[in-house]
N, C-alpha and C positions, 0 to 999 in steps of 0.2 A: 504494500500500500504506500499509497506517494504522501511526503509531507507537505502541506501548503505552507507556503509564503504568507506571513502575516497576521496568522490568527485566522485562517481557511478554514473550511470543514472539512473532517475527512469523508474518501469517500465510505459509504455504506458497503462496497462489495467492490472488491478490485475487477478491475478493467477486463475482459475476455477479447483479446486483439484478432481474435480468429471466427467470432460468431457473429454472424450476419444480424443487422441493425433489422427489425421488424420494421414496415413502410407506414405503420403508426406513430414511431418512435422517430422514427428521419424526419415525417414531418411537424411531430411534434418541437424535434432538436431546432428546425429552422424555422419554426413558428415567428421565435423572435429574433428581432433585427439584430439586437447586440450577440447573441450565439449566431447568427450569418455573419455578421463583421468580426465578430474573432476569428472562425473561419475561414474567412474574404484575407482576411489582414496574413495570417500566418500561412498561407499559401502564397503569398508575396514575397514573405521573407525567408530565407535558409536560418535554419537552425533555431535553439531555443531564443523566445524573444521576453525581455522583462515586462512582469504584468504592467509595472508604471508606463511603458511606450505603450503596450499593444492598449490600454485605459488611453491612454491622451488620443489615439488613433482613431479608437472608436467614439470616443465623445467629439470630435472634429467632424469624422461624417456622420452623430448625431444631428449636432448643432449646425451645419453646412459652415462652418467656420473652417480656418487654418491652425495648427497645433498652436502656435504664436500668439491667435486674436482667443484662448480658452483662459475663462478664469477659474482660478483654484479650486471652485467650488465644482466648476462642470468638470472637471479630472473627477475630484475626491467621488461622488455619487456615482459616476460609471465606475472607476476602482472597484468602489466597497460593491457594486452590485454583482462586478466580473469576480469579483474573489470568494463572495459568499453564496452566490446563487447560481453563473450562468458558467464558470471554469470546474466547480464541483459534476454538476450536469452532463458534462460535455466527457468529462474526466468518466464517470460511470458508464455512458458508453461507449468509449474505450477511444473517443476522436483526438484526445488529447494526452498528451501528459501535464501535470502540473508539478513541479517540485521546486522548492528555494524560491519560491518567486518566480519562478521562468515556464513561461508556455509552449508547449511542443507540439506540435501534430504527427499522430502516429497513422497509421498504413488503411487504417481503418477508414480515415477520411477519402482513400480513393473508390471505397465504396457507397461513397455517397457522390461523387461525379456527375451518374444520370441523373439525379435529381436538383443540380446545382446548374445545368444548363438554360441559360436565360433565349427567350425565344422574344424578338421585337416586336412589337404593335403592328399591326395592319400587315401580319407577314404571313402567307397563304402557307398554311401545314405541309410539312415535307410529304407527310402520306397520300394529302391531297392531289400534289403537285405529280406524284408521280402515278397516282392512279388517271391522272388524266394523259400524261406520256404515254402509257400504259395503253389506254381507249384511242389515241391517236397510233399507236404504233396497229395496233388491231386494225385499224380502218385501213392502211396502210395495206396492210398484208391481204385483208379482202378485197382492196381496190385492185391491187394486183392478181390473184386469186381469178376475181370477176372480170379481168381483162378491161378494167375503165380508166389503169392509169398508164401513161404509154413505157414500153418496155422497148421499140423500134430504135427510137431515139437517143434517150438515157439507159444502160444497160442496166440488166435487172438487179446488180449490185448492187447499186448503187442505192437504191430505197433500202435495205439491210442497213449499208454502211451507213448512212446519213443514221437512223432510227440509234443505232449503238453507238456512232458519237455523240448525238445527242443527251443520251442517258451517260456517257461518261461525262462531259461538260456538266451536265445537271449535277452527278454523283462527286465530282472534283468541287463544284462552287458550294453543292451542300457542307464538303470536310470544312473547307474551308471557314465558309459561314460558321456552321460550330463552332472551331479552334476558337474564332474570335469573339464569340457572345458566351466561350465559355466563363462560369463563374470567376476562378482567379485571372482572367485578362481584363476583367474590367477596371477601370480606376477607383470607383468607387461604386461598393455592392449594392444592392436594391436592395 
């Protein structure tokens, strides 16, 4: 069992780094903004990081302020909250370590990944997207099939070929897309 920094709680039941997080409990853990910005924060950073910065971090993008423009008071009440409520938390199930003061993230947070992917506003569903690729490739293959699109002139290749680069460009801009609306690429977490 880990000691905490500062007069912490201990946890109730050491950490299991190997047992899958129930999908009640993942979303219960990122319910709240400050367990997503610790998180957000220490997947930014390599290695253990002192609770006093990753506290000043996340009361910065509480408050939409900079570390610089925070007064004493908005550290101390993110502090005392991250020490006695939301790093004990995190620590039981098994996303953290906590010890001397210093916050870690352990192997367990990569299984919470698919759930940490932020998807933007007014962005048509990848499933979507490709179910209708999907319906267009089909019409494609029947248009051909049924003799209506010409095959005289462009060889009949070539509707294949076009159909699977298209789903690779789509499948290439998708990775892409992700990497970058993955949760720790953003600058500051939602």
């Amino acid at each position: 069992m880990s000691k905490h920094g500062g007069g912490g709680l201990l946890s109730k039941r050491p950490p299991d780094r190997e047992r899958s997080l129930p999908k009640d409990e993942v979303f219960d853990i990122m319910s709240n903004h400050r367990r997503r910005y610790t998180i957000h924060y220490c997947k930014q950073v390599e290695g253990p990081i002192p609770l006093s910065d990753l506290a000043e971090q996340v009361a910065a993008w509480e408050k939409d302020k900079t570390i610089s423009e925070l007064r004493s008071a908005e550290r101390k009440t993110v502090y005392t909250s991250l020490q006695q409520t939301h790093l004990p938390r995190l620590e039981r199930a098994g996303i953290i370590t906590y010890e001397d003061g210093e916050v870690e993230l352990t192997d367990q947070t990569e299984r919470l990944d698919i759930y940490l992917d932020i998807v933007p506003e007014n962005s048509i569903p990848w499933g979507v997207y490709y179910l209708g690729l999907s319906a267009l490739s089909w019409l494609v293959i029947g248009g051909l099939w049924a003799g209506v699109l010409p095959t005289e002139t462009i060889p009949s290749l070539v509707y294949p070929a076009t159909i699977v680069a298209v789903f690779t460009a789509s499948a290439a801009y998708h990775a892409v897309t992700n990497r970058r609306y993955r949760f720790q690429n953003l600058d500051q977490p939602l």
